[in-house]
Backbone as numpy.savetxt, mean C-alpha at the origin, in Angstrom:
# Nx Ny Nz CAx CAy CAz Cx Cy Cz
0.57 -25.66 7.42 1.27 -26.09 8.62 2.70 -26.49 8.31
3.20 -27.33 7.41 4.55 -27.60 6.74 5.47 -26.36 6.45
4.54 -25.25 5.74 5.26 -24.29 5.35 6.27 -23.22 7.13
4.63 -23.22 7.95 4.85 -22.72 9.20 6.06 -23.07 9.86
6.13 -24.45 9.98 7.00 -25.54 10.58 8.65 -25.39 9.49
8.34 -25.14 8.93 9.64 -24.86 8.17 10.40 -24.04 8.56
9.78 -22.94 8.62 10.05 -21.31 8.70 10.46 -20.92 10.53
9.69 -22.40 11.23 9.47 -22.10 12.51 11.56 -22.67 12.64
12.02 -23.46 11.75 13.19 -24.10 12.09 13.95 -23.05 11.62
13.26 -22.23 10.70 14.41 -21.61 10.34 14.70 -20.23 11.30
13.81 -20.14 11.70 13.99 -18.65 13.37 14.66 -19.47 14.15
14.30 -20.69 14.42 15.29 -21.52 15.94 16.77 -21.32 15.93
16.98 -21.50 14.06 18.48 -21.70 13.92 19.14 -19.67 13.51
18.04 -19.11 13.53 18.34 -17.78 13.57 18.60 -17.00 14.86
17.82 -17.50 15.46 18.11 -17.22 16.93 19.39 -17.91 17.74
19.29 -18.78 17.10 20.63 -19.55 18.16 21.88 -19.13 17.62
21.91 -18.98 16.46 23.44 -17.96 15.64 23.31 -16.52 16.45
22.68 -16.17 16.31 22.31 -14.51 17.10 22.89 -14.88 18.14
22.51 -15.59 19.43 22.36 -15.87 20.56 24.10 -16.38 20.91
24.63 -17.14 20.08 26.07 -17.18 19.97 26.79 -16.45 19.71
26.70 -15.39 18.87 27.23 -14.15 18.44 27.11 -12.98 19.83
25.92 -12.98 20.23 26.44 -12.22 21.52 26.58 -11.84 22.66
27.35 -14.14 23.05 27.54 -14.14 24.18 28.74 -13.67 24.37
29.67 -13.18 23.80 30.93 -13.27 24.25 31.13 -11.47 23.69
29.76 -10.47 23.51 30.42 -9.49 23.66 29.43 -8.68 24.71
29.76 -9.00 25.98 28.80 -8.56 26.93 29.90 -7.86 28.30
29.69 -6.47 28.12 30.61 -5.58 29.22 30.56 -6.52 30.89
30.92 -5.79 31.32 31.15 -5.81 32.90 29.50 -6.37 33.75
28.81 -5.03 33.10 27.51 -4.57 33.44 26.27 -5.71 32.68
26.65 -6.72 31.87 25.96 -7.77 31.00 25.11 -6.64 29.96
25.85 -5.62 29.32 25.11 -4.98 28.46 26.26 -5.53 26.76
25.27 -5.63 25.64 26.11 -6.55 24.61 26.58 -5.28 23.71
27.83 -5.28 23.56 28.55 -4.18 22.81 29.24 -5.59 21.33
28.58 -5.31 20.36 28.78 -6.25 19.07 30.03 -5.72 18.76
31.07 -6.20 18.03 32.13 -5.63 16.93 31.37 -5.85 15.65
32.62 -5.33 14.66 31.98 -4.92 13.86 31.47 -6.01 12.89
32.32 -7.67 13.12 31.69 -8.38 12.76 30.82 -8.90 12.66
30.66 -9.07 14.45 29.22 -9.74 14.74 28.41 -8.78 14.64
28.40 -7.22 13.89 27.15 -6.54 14.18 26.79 -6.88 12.49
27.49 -6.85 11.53 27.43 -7.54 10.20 26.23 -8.66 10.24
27.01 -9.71 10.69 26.63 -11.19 10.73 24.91 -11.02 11.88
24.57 -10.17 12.68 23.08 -9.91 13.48 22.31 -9.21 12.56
23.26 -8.10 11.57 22.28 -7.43 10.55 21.89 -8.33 9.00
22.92 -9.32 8.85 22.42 -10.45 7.77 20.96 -11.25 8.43
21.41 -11.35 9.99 20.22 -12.06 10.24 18.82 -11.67 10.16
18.91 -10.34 11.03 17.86 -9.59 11.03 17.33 -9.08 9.80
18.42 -9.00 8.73 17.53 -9.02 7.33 17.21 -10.16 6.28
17.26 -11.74 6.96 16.88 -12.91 6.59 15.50 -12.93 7.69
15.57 -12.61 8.39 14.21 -12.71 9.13 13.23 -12.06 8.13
13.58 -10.23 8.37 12.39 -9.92 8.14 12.10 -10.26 6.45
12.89 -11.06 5.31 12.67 -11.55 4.21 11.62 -12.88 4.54
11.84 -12.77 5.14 10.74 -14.58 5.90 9.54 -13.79 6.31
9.62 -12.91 7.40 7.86 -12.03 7.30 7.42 -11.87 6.51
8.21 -11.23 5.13 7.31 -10.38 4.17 6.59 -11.99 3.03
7.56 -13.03 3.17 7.10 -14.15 2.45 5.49 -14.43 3.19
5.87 -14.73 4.86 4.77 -15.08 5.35 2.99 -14.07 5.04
3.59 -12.93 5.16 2.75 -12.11 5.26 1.94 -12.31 3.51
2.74 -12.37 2.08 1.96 -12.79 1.13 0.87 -14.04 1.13
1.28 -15.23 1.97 0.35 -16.65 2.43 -0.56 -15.88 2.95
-0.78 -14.98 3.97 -1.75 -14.44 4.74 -1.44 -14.63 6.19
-0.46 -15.22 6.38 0.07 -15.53 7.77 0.30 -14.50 8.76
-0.81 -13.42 9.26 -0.46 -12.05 9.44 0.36 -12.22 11.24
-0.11 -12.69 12.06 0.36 -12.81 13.15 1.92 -12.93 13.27
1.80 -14.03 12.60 3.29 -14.70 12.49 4.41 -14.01 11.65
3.66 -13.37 10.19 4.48 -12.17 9.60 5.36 -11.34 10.75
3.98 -10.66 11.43 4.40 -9.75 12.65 5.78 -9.94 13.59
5.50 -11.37 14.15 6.36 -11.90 14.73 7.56 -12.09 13.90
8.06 -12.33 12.99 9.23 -12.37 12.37 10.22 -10.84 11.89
8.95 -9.62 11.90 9.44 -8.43 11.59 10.07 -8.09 13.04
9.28 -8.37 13.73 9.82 -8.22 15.25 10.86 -8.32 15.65
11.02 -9.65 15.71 12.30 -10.25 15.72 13.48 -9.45 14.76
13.18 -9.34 13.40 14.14 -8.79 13.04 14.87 -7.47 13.44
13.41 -6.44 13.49 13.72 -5.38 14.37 15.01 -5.28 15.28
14.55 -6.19 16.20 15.42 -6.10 17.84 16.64 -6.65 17.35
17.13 -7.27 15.95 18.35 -8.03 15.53 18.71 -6.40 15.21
17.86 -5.99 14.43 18.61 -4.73 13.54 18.98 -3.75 14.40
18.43 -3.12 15.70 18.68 -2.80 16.60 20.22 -3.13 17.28
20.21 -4.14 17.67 21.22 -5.36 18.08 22.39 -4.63 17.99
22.31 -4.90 16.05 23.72 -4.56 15.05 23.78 -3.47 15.50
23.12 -2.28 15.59 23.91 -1.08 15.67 23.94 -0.72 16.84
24.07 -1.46 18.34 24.14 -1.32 19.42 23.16 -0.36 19.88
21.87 -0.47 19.46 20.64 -0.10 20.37 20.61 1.35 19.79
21.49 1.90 18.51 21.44 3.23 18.03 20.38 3.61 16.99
19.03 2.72 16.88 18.12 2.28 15.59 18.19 3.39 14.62
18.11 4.83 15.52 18.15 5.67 14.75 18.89 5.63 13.12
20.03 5.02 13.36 21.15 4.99 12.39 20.95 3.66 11.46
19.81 2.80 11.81 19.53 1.74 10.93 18.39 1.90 9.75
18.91 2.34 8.92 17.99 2.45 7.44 17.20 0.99 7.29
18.49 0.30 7.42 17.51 -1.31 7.58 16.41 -1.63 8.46
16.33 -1.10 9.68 15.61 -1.25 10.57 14.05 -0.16 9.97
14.32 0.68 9.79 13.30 1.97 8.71 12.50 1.03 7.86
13.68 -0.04 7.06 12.29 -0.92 5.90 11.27 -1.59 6.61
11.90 -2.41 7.85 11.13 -3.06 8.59 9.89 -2.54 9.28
10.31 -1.23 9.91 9.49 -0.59 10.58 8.10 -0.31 9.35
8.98 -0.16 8.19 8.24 0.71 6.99 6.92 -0.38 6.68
7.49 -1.70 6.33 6.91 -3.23 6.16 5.55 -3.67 7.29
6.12 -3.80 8.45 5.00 -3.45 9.17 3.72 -2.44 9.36
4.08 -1.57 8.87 3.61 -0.06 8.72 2.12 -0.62 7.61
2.87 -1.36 6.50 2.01 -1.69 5.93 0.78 -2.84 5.88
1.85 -3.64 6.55 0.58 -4.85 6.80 -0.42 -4.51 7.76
0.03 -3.58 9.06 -0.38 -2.85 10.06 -1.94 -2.38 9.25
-1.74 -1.92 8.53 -2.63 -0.88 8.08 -3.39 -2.02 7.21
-3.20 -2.99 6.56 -4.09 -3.64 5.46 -5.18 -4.53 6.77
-4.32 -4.76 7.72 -5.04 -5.50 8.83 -6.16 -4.77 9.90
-6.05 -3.39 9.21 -6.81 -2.58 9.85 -6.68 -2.23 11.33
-5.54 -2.16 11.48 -4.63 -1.76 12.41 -4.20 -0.30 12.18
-4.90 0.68 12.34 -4.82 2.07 11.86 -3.30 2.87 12.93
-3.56 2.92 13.70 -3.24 3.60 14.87 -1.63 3.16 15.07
-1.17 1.55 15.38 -0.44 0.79 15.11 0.51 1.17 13.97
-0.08 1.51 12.89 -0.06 1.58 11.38 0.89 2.59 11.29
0.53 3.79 11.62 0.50 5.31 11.45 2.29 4.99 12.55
1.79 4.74 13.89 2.90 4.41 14.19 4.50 3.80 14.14
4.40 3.46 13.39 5.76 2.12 12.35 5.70 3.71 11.61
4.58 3.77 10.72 5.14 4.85 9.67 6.06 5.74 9.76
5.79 6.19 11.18 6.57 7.49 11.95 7.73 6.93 12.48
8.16 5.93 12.87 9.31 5.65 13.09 10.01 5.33 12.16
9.52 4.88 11.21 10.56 5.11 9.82 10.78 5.94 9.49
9.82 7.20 9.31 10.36 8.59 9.01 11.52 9.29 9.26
11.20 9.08 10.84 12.26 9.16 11.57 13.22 8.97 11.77
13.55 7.89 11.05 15.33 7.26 10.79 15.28 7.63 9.39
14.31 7.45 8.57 14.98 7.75 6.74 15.38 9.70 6.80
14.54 9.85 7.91 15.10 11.60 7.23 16.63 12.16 8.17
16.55 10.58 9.15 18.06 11.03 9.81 18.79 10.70 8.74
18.97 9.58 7.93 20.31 8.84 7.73 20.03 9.28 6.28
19.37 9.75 5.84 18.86 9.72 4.00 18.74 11.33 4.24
18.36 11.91 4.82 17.97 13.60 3.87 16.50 13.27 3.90
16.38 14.77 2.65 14.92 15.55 2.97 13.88 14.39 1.23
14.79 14.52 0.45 14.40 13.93 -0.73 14.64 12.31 -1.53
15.03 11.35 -0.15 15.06 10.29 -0.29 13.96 9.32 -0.88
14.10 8.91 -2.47 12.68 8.17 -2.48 11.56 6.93 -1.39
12.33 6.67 -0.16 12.03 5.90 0.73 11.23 6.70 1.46
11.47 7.53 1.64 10.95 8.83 2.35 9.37 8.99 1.68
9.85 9.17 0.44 8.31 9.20 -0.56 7.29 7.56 -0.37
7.72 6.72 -0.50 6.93 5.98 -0.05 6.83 5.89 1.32
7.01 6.06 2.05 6.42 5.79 3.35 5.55 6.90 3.84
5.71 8.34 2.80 5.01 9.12 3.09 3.50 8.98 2.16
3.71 8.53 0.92 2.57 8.04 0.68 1.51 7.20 1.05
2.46 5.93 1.79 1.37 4.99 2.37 0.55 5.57 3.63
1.57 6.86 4.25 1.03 7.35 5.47 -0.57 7.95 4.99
0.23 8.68 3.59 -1.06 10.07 3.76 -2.50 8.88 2.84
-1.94 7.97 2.26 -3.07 7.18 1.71 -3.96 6.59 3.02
-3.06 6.25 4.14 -3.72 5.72 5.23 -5.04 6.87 6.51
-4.14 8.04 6.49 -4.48 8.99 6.64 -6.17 9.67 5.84
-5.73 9.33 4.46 -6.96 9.99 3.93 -7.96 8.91 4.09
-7.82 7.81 4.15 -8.93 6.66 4.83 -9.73 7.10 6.16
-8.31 7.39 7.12 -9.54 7.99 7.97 -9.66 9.42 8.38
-9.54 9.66 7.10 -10.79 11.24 7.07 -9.79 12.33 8.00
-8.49 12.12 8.04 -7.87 13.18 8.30 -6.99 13.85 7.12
-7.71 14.96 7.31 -7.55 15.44 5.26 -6.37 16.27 5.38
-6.09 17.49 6.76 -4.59 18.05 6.22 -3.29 17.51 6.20
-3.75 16.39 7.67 -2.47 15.55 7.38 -2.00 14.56 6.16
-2.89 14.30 5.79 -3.16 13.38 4.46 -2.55 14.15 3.63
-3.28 14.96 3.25 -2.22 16.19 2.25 -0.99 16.36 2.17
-0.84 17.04 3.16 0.57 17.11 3.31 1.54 16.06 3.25
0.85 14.73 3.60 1.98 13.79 3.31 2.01 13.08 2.00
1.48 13.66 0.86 0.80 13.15 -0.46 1.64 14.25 -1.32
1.48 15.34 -0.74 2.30 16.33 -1.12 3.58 16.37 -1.04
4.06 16.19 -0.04 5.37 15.73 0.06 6.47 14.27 -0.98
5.49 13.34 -0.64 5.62 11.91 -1.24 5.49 12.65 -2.88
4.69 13.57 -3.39 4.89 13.43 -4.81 5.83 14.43 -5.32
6.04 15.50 -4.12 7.56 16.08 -4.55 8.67 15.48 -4.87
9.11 14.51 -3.73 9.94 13.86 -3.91 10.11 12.66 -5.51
9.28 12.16 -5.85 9.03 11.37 -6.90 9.29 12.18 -8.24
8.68 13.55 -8.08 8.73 14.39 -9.29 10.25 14.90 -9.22
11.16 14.93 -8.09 12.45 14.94 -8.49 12.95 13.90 -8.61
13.26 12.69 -8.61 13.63 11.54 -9.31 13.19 11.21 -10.34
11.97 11.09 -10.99 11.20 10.72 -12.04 10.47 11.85 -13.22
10.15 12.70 -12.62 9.49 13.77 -13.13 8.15 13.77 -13.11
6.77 14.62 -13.62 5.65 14.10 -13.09 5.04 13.23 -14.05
5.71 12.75 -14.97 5.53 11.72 -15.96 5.46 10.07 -15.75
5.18 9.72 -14.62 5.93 8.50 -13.97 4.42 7.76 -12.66
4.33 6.43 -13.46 3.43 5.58 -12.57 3.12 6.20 -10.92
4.10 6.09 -10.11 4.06 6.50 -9.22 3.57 7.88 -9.06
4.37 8.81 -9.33 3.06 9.79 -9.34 1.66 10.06 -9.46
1.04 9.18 -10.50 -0.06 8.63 -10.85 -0.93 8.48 -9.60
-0.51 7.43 -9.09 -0.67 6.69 -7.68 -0.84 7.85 -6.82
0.16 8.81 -6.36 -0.15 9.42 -5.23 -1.16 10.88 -6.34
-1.46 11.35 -7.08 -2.19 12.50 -7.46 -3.52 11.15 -7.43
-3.68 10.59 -7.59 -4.61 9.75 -7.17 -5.57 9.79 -6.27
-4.65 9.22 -4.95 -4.82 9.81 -3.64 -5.36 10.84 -3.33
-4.32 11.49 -3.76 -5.16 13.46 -3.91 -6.06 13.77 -3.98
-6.72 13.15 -5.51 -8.15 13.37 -5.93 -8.80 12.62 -5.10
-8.72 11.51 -4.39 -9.59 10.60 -3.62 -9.91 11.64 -2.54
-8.98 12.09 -1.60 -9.31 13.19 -0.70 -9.63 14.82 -1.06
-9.16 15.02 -2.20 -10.11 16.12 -2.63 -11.72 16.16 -2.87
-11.76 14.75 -3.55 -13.37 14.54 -3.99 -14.35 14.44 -2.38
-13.48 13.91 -1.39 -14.13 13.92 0.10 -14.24 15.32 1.01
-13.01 15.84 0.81 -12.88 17.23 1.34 -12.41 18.55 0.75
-12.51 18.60 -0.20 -11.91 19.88 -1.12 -12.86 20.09 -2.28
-12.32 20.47 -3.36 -12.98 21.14 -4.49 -13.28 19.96 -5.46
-14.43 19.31 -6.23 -14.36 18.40 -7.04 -13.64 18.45 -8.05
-13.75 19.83 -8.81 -13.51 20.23 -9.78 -11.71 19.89 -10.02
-10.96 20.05 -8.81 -9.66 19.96 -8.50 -9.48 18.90 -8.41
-9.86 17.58 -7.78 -10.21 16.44 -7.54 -10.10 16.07 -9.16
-11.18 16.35 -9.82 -11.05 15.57 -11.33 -9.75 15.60 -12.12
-8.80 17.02 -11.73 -8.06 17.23 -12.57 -6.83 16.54 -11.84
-7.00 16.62 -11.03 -5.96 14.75 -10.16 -6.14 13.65 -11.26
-7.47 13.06 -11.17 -7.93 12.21 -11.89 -7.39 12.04 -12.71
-7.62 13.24 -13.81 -7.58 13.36 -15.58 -6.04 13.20 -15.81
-5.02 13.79 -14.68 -3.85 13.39 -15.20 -3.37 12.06 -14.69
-3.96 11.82 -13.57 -3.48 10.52 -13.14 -3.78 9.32 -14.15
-4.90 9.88 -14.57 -4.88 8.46 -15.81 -4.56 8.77 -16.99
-3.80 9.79 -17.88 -2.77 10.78 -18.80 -2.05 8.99 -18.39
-1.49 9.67 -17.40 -0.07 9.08 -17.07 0.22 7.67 -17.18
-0.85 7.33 -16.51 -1.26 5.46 -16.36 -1.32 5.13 -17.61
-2.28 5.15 -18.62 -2.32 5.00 -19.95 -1.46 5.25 -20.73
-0.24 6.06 -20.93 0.79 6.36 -21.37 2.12 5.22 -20.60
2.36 5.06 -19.57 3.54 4.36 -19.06 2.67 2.88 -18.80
1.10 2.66 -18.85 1.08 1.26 -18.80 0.02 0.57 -19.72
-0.13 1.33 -20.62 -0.96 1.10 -21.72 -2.80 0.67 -21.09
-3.53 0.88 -22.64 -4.66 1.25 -22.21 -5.74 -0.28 -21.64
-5.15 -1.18 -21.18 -6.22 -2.65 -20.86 -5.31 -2.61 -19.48
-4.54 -1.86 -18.87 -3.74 -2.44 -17.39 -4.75 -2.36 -16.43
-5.06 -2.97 -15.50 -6.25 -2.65 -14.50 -5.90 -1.36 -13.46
-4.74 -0.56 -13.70 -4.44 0.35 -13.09 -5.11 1.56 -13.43
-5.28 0.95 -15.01 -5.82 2.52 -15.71 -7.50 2.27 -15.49
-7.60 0.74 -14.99 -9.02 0.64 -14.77 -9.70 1.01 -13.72
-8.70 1.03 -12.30 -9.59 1.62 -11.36 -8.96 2.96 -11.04
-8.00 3.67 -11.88 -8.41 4.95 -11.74 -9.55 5.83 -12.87
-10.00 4.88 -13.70 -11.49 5.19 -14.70 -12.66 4.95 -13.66
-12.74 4.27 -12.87 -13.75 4.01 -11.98 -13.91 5.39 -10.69
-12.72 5.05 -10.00 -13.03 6.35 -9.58 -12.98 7.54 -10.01
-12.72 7.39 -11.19 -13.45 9.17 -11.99 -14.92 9.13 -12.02
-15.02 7.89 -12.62 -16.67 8.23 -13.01 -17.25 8.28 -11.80
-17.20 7.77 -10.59 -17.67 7.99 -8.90 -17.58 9.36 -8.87
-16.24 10.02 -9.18 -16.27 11.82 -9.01 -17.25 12.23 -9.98
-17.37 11.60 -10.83 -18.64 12.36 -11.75 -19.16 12.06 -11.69
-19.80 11.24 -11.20 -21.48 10.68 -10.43 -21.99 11.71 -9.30
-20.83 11.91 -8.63 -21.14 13.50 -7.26 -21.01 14.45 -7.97
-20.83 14.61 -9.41 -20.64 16.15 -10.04 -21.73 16.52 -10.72
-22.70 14.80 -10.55 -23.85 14.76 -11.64 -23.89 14.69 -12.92
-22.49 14.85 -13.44 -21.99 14.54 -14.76 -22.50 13.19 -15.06
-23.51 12.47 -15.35 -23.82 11.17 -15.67 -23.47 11.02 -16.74
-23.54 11.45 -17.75 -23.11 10.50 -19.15 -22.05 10.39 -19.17
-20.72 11.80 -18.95 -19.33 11.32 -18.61 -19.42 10.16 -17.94
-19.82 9.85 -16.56 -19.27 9.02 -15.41 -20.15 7.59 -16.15
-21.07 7.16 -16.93 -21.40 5.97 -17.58 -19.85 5.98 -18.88
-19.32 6.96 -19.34 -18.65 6.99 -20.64 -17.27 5.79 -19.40
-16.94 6.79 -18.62 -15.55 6.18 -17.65 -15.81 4.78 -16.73
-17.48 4.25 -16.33 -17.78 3.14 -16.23 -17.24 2.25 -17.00
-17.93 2.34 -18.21 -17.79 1.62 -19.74 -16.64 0.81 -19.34
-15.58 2.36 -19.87 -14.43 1.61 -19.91 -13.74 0.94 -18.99
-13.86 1.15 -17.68 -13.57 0.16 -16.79 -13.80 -0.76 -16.69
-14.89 -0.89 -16.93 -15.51 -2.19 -16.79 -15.01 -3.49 -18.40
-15.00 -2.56 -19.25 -14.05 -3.63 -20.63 -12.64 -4.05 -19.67
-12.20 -2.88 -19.23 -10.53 -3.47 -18.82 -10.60 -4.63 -17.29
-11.72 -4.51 -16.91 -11.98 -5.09 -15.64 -12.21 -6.45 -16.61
-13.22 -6.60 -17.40 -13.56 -8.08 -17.82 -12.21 -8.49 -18.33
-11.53 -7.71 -18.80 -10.63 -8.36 -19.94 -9.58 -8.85 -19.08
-9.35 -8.53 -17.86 -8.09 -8.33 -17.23 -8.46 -9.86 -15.62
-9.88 -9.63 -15.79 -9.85 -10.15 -14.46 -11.21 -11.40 -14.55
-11.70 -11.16 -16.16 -12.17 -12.15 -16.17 -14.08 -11.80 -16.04
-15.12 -12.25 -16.57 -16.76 -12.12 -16.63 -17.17 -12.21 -15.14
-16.34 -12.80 -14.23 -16.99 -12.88 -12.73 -16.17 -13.07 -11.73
-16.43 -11.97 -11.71 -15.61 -10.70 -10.74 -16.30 -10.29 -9.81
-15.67 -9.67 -8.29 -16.34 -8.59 -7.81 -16.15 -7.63 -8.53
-15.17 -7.29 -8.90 -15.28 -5.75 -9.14 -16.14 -5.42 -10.63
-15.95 -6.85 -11.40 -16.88 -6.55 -12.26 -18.72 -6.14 -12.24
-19.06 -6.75 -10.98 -20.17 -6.83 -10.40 -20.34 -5.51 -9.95
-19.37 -4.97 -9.11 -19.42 -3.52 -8.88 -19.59 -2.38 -9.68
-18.59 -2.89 -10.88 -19.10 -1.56 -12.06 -20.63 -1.84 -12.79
-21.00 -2.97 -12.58 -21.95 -2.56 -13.31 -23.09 -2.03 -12.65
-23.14 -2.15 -10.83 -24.01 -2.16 -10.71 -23.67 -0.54 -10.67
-23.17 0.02 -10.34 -22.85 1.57 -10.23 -23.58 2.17 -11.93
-23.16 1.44 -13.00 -24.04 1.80 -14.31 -25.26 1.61 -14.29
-25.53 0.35 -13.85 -26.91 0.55 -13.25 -27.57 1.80 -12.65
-27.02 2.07 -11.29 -27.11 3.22 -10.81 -27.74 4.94 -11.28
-26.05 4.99 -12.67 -26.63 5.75 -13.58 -27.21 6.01 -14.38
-27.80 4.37 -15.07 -28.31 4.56 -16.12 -30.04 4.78 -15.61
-30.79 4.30 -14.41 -31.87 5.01 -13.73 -31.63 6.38 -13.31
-30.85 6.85 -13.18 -31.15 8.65 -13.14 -31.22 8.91 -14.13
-30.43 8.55 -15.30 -30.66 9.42 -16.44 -31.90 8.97 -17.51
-32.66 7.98 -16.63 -33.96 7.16 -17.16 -33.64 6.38 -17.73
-33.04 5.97 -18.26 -32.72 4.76 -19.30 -32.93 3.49 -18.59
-34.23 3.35 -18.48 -34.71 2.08 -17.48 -34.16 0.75 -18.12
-34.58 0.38 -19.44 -34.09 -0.75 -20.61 -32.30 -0.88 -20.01
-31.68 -0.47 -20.03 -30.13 -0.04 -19.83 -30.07 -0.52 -18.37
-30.66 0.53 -17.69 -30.37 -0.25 -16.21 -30.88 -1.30 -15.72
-32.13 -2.24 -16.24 -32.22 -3.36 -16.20 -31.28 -4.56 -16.33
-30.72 -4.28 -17.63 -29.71 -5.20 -18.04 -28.51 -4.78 -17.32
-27.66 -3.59 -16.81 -26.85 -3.58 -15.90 -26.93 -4.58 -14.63
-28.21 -4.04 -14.04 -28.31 -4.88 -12.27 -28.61 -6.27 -12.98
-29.03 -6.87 -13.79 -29.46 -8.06 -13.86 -27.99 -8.69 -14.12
-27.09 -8.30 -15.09 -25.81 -9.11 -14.89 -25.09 -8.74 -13.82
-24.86 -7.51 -12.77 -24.44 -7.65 -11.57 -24.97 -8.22 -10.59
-26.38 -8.82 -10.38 -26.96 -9.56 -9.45 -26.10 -11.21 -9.96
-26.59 -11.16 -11.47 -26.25 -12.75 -11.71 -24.23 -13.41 -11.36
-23.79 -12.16 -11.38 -22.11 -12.45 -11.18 -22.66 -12.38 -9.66
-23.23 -12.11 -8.63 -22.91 -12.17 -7.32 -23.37 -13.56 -7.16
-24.58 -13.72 -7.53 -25.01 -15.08 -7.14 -23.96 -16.51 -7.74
-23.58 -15.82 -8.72 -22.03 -17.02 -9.22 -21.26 -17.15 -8.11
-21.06 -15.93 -7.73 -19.85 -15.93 -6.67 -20.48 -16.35 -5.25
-21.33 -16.20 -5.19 -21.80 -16.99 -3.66 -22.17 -18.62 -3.87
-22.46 -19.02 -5.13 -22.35 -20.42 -5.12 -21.13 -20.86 -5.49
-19.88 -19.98 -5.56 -18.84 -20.28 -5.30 -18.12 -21.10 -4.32
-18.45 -20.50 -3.27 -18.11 -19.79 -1.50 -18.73 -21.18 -1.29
């Protein structure tokens, strides 16, 4: 509540600078034509706002996040006299929302922001702007969630063109979106193609972030998931394994996600009979859940 109340003084006194700035540039018709100062001094504001959403939005403050991107929006707008098109700044915002949109499970909403950022980064930036690449990644990552696979593609495809000309395909980020790839290949395409997403996506991870990062850990997890549908079991227990070392080491004996890999070894280690094995799997993933509910 202190933090809220803080933040709430600091929009009052954002708004009322705004609100002074443009009373005195208002035509005939009461429509506000800024100079070039005051469109400066509305675009500092509007990008102190939406620096205050993205704070709020880490607390969990999602409503109120919202409300502050908002606000900034219609500032960033403001500055360039209602031309948004031409506001790259206004694109992050839109972009920012785009994302919380989507973590809040706000799909639709989500997808929407995305596209209006597009829309200004490929006016004011070109075809190969790395901004462009992320917002096309978060699209097609959002996209392949819900099970729309060509659009997903294509915007995964795109997002890792662009990256592979700035970076080359040697580079974290890439990682990340061939990732993706394989996530929606393994759902709608070829597995086999799907793995080889995989196999380089974690090349790459392990090379630019060494082998205990939890990055390289849950793209080992979802390999061995692709090789659990390939029936490959001993591979997909070999890529468990190791996830699950970088999961303890990284995140600690009681974990969800530690709980998750094992019970998935579990999983495999009863198909491939190894009853002794999968005993002791589910028995320490039951015992980390019940930790964690006498947590709660």
């Amino acid at each position: 509540e202190g933090l809220l109340g803080a933040y709430q003084q600091v929009l009052k006194y954002c708004l009322h600078e705004t609100e002074e700035l443009t009373k005195c540039h208002k035509d005939d018709d009461g429509n506000i034509k800024l100079g070039k100062n005051a469109m400066y001094k509305t675009a500092d504001i509007g990008n102190a706002l939406h620096l205050l959403g993205a704070s709020l939005g880490v607390y969990g403050f999602f409503d109120e996040e919202m409300d502050y991107y908002k606000q900034a929006l219609r500032l960033k707008k403001l500055a360039v006299n209602g031309d948004i098109e031409k506001s790259i700044s206004a694109s992050d915002t839109l972009h920012s929302m785009g994302f919380s949109l989507d973590n809040a499970g706000k799909s639709e909403e989500a997808l929407e922001c995305y596209d209006q950022a597009l829309n200004i980064r490929y006016a004011c930036l070109g075809e190969d702007d790395l901004r462009i690449a992320e917002t096309q990644h978060n699209k097609g990552a959002l996209l392949c969630e819900e099970d729309r696979a060509e659009e997903a593609m294509e915007c995964l495809e795109e997002a890792l063109h662009i990256r592979e000309i700035h970076y080359g395909e040697q580079h974290e980020s890439c990682a990340d979106t061939m990732q993706w790839m394989g996530n929606l290949l393994r759902k709608h395409g070829d597995p086999s193609d799907a793995l080889d997403y995989f196999k380089f996506a974690l090349s790459i991870k392990q090379t630019r972030l060494g082998s205990d990062d939890i990055d390289v850990a849950n793209t080992l997890f979802n390999t061995a998931v692709l090789l659990d549908d390939m029936e490959k079991y001993h591979l997909s227990l070999v890529a468990y394994k190791e996830a699950l070392r970088i999961r303890k080491l990284v995140l600690g004996e009681k974990n969800q996600e530690v709980a998750d890999t094992l019970f998935c070894m579990g999983n495999v280690a009863t198909v491939i009979e190894n009853q002794q094995e999968a005993h002791q799997f589910f028995k320490e993933s039951i015992g980390i859940r019940e930790d964690l509910l006498h947590e709660d």
